[in-house]
Each structure stands twice: as structure tokens, then as C-alpha cells.
C-alpha positions in Angstrom: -6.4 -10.9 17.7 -2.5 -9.4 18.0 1.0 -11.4 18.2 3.7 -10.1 18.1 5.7 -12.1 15.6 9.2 -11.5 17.4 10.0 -10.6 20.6 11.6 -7.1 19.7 8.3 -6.1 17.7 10.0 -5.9 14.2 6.7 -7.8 12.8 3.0 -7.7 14.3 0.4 -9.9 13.3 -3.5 -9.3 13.5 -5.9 -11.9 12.3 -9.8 -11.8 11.9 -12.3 -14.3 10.2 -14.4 -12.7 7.1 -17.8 -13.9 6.2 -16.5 -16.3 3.7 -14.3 -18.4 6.0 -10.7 -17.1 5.1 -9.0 -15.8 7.8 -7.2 -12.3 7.0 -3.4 -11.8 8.8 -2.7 -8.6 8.2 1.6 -7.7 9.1 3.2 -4.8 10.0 7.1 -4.4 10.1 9.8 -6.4 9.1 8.8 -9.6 7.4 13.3 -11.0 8.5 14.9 -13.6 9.7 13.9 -12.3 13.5 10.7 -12.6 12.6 10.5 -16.0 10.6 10.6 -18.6 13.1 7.6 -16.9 15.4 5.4 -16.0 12.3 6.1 -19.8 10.7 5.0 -21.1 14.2 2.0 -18.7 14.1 0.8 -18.9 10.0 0.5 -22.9 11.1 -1.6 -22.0 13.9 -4.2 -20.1 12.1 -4.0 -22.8 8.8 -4.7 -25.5 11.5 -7.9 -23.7 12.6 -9.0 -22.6 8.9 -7.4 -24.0 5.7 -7.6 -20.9 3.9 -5.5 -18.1 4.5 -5.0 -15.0 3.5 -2.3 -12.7 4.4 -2.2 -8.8 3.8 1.3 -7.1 3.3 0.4 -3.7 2.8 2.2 -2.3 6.2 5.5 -4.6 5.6 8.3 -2.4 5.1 10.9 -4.6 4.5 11.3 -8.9 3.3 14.3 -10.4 3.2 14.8 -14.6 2.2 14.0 -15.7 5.5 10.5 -14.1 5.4 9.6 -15.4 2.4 10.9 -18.7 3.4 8.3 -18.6 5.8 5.1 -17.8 3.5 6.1 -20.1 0.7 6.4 -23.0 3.8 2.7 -21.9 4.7 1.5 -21.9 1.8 2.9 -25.6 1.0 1.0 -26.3 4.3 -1.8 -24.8 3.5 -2.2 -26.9 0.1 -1.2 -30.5 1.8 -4.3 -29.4 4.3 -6.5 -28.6 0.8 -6.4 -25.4 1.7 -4.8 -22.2 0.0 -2.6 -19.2 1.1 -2.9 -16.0 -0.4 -1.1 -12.5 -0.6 -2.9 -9.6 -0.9 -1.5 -5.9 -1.0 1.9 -5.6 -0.7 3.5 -3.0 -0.1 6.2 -0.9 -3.4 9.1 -2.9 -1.4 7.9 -5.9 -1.0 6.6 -6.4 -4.6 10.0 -5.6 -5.6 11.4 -8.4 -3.5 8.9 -10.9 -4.7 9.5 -10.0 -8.4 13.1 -10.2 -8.0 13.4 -13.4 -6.2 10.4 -15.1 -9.2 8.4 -15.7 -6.0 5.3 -14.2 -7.6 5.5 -17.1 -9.7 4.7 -19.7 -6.7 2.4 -17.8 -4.6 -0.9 -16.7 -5.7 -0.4 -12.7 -5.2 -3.2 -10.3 -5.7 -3.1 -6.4 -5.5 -6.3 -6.4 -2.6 -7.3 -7.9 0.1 -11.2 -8.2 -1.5 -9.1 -9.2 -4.9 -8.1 -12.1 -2.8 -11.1 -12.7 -1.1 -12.7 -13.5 -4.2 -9.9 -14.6 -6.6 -10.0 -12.0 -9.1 -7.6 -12.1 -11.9 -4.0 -10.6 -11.0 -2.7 -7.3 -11.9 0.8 -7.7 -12.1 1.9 -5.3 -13.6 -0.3 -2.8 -11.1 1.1 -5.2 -8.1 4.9 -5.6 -9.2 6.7 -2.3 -10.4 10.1 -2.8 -12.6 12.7 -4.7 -10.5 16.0 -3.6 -11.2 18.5 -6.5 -11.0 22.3 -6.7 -11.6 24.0 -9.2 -13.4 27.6 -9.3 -14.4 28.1 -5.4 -14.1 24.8 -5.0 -16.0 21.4 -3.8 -15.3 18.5 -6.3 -16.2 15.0 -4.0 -16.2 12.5 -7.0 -15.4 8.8 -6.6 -16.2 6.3 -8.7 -14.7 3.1 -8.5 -17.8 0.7 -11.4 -18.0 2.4 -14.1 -15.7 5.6 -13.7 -18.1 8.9 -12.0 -17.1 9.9 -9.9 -20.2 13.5 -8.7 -19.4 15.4 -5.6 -20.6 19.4 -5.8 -21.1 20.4 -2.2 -20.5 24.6 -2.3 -21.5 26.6 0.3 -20.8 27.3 2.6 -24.0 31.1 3.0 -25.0 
């Protein structure tokens, strides 16, 4: 099954059923603030017909606040209904954004769609490369190892 997510197309979604009950939305496009309200309206839709959820990112390009606003409120839904909502596979962009924002602390994130399916251990470190962040006129390298954000102060050298 396809929606469209937004009526200019920025972000598709395509959901199937797998053997073990989750249902599977896989994205495509820009996961924005065009995009938000139609995919909020549609993540409820499929958690009302199956509590758990999983949702590949692998063809998102781009996330801004707005889109994660949307999967954090899913998967709050999704855990009031007893069920859970997962992320599977997103894409080098994407990870950035969820490192940088800490929402790879508050949403179970795994690097595959089977990794999801059958809640393997994360690999952060293989799903979230370095986020560059600035701060005061300085970089901060953050590292996501082990569920713990180790942080790098790089200061400028006079």
C-alpha cells in the first residue's frame, strides 16, 4: 500500500505486514514540516490496526524538527496502545540529525530493518557517524559508542 504523505510528494509512504505481525513503513523523501501533519495522521492509522510498527528510513533524504516531532508522537502512541515503534535504517543524513538532536536516546533505532524485526542489539556507532555540532564558536565532535555520547572539544589553536 502507497500514500503519499503530502500533497506535493516530498514524502511517500509504503506499508506491508511481515510474518511476525509488525507492520514495515518504509519513506521516501523529505521527512519536513510539509510532510508531518499527513504522515502523523497516517503512522496513527497503521498503529491503530497493528500496535507494532516499524518504520524504515533508508530512502529519507532529509529530517528536519517537525518530522521527528512526528515519529517521537507515534511512537508515544504506539507505547500507550502496548505496542512499540521502531526505526530501522536510516539513511548518513538522517542519523546525523537523530544524533544531533539526542533523539537516538528516546527512540529504539536499529541499523536494519531484520535488526528491528527481531530486536537485535544496536550498533550505534555503525548507525550514527560523528555529528558535528557548534557551540559558542566551537566545534563539539559527538560520538554515539554504547548508548553514551562521548564529546570532543576541538578549540581553535592561537
Amino acid at each position: 500500500m502507497t500514500h503519499s504523505a503530502a500533497d506535493e510528494t516530498s514524502l511517500s509512504l509504503t506499508s506491508r505486514t511481515n510474518r511476525g505481525g509488525y507492520v514495515i513503513a518504509a519513506l521516501s523523501g523529505d521527512l519536513g514540516i510539509a510532510s508531518a501533519p499527513a504522515l502523523r495522521e497516517q503512522l496513527l492509522s497503521l498503529l491503530r490496526a497493528a500496535s507494532h510498527l516499524i518504520i524504515d528510513l533508508s530512502a529519507v533524504e532529509r529530517a528536519d524538527a517537525s518530522g521527528l516531532a512526528a515519529l517521537v508522537g507515534s511512537g508515544r502512541r504506539a507505547r500507550l496502545l502496548g505496542g512499540s515503534l521502531r526505526l530501522a535504517a536510516p539513511s548518513p543524513e538522517v542519523a546525523r540529525v537523530l544524533s544531533a538532536t539526542g533523539m537516538s536516546q528516546h527512540l529504539g533505532i536499529f541499523p536494519t530493518v531484520r535488526a528491528a524485526i527481531t530486536g537485535q542489539p544496536r550498533l550505534p556507532e555503525a548507525i550514527f557517524p560523528s555529528a558535528t555540532v557548534l557551540a559558542r564558536s566551537h566545534r563539539i565532535d559527538g560520538v554515539i559508542a554504547g548508548g553514551a555520547t562521548h564529546n570532543r572539544l576541538c578549540l581553535p589553536l592561537t
